[in-house]
Structures are given as structure tokens and as C-alpha cells.
C-alpha positions in Angstrom: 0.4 16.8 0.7 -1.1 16.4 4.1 -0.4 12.8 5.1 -4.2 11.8 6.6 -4.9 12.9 2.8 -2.7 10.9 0.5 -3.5 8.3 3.1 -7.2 7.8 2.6 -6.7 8.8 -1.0 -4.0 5.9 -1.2 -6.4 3.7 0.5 -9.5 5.0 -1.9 -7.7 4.2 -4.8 -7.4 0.7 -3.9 -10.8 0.6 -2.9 -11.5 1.7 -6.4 -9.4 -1.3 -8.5 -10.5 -4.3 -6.2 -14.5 -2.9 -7.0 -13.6 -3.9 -9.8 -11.7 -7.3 -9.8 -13.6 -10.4 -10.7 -14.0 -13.1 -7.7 -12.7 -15.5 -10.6 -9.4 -13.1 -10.4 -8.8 -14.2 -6.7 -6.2 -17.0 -7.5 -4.8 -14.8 -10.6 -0.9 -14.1 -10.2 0.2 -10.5 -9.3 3.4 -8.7 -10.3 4.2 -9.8 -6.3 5.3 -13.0 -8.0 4.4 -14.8 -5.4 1.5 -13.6 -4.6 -2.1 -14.2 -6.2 -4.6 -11.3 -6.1 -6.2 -13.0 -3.1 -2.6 -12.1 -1.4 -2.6 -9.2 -2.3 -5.4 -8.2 -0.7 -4.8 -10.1 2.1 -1.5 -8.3 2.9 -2.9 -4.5 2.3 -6.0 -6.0 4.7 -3.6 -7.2 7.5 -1.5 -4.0 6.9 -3.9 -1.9 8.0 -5.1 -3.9 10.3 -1.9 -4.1 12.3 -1.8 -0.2 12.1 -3.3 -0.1 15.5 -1.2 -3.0 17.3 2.1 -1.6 16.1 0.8 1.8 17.7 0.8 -0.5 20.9 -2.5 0.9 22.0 -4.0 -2.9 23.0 -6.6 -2.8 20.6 -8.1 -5.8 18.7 -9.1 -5.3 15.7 -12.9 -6.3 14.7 -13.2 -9.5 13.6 -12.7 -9.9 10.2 -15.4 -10.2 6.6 -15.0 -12.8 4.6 -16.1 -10.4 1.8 -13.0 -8.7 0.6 -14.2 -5.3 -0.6 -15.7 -4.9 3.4 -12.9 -6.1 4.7 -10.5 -3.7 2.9 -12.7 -0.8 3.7 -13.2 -1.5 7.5 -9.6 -2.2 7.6 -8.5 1.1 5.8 -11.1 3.1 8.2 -9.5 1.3 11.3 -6.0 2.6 9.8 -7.0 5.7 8.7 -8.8 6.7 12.4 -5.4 5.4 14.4 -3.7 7.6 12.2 -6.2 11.1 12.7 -6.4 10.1 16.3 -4.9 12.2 18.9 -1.3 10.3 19.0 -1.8 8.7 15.6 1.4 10.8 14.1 3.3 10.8 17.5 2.9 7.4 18.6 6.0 5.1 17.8 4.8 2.2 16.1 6.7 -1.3 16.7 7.9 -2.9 12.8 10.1 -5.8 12.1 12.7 -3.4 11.3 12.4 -1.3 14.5 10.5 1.7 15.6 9.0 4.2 13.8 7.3 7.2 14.4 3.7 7.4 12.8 4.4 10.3 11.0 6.7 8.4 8.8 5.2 5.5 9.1 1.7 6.7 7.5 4.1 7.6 4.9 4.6 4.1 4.4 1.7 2.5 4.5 0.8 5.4 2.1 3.1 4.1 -0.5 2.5 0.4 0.4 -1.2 0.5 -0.2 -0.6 2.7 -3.4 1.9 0.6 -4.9 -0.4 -2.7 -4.1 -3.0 -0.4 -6.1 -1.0 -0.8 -9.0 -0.2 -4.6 -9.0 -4.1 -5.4 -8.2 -4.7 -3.0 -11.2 -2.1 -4.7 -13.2 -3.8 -8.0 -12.2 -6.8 -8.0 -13.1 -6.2 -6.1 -16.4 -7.7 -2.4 -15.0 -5.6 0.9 -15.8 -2.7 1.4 -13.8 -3.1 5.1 -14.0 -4.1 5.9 -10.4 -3.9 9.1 -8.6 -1.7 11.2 -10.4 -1.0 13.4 -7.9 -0.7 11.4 -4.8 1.7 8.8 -7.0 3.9 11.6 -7.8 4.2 12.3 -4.0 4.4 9.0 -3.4 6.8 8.8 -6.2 9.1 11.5 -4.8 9.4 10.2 -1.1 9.9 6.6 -2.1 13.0 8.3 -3.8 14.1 10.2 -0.9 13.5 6.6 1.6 14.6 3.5 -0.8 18.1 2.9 -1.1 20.1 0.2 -1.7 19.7 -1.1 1.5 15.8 -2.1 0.9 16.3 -3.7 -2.0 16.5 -7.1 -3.7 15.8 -10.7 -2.2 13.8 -10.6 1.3 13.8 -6.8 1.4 11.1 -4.5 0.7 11.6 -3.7 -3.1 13.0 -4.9 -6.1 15.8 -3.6 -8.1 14.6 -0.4 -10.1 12.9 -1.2 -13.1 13.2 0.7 -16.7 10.1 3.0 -17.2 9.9 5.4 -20.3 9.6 9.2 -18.7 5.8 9.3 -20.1 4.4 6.6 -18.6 2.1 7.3 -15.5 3.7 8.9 -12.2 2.0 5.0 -11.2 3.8 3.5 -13.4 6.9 5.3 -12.2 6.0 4.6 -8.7 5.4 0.7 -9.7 8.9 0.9 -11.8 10.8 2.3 -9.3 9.7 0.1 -6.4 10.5 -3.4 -8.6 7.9 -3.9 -10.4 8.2 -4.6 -14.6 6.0 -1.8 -16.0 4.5 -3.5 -19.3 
């Protein structure tokens, strides 16, 4: 899948799931146990806001909305524009754990903003059943990048959770990454 694709898909289906979560779900917990829903979205929100200052181009970002579907989708167009620009997938991007090229990292973000899909879905009570497709690609390189090295306390993921085979390549996704697929 071409990675500007499952990108912005990634990014749409997150767009989808907070349209609809309730501003009464804001201070709900998330399967991030400690994190509430307004966390959440904070983090996917400052994720892709950083896209552009880990690229090191000296960019600010615009300032930020106070609403939280606008500021998700200015965010996610911010990110998804440093990633189609001209050095978006050959700039080397500065992360806590070193530096990455933007082809892999888009990757990441890819997987990030999917997988917080899921655990806003799982929230606020929605179906968890997002992008079949892009979660199985998702699905498949989070298997290929996430060994034991990125998981447990203060790492990136949780210890693989049991998920039955015909759950939801989501689900999967969700289970694999830490997350207790109900």
C-alpha cells in the first residue's frame, strides 16, 4: 500500500470515530490506561503536529483549535502535506529514540494514529472494525517492526494480547500492540 495512502486513510479513520464521540466522553478512560479520551486525542493531535519539527524544517505549526475535531484534521493535513512534500520520505526526522528516515517513519505514525483509532473507538463504545485493509497492512508491518525490545513498561507497546483469529484485522492490530480486545 502506498504509504501517503494508508497514511491519510489512517488519519481518516480517526477522523471518522472522534465525529462521533460525545464531548461528555472527553474525560472517559481509554484502553491507554492512563489516558482519558481527551488524551487520546491530544497525543494523535501533537503527533502530527510534531511531524514537521522532527523533519527539522523550522516550521511552527498554526496555532492550535480548541475544538478537537478541527484540531485533529488541521493537524492530520499538516502531517500528511510534510509527508507528500518534496523531502517528506527522504528527510530524517529527529525521535526520542533516534533518527529516522520519513519513509519509515510515516509508517509509524501510520500505525500510531490507526491503533489510537481503535482505543477512541473502543472508548466511546463505536465499532472497532476500521479499515480492513489498511489494518491488515498495518497489522503485518507492526509484525515485521515490534519486538521484544518495544515492549512492556515505558516502551511503546504492551505485551501481545490473545485475539480469536476472526476478530477484525483491528482488533488484531489493537491485540497485538497491547491492547485487551473485549
Amino acid at each position: 500500500m502506498d504509504p501517503l495512502v494508508a497514511h491519510q486513510r489512517a488519519q481518516d479513520a480517526f477522523a471518522a470515530v472522534l465525529a462521533n464521540a460525545k464531548p461528555d466522553q472527553l474525560d472517559d478512560p481509554t484502553p491507554c490506561s492512563a489516558w482519558t479520551v481527551r488524551d487520546l486525542i491530544d497525543h494523535v493531535v501533537a503527533g502530527n503536529r510534531m511531524v514537521v519539527a522532527r523533519a527539522g524544517r523550522g516550521e511552527d505549526p498554526p496555532p492550535r483549535s480548541d475544538n478537537v475535531a478541527e484540531a485533529h484534521r488541521a493537524s492530520a493535513a499538516w502531517a500528511q502535506e510534510t509527508f507528500a512534500g518534496p523531502e517528506g520520505m527522504s528527510a530524517i526526522y529527529e525521535l526520542p529514540f533516534g533518527q529516522v528516515p520519513g519513509a519509515a517513519f510515516i509508517g509509524m505514525r501510520t500505525t500510531d494514529v490507526l491503533t489510537h483509532a481503535w482505543d477512541l473507538a473502543a472508548a466511546t463504545g463505536q465499532s472497532t472494525d476500521l479499515d480492513r485493509e489498511l489494518a491488515t497492512h498495518a497489522l503485518a508491518a507492526a509484525q515485521q517492526a515490534a519486538g521484544a525490545g518495544f515492549r512492556g513498561p515505558g516502551k511503546p507497546f504492551g505485551e501481545q494480547q490473545p485475539c480469536p483469529p476472526n476478530r477484525s484485522p483491528a482488533d488484531r492490530l489493537a491485540a497485538f500492540l497491547g491492547r485487551t480486545v473485549g
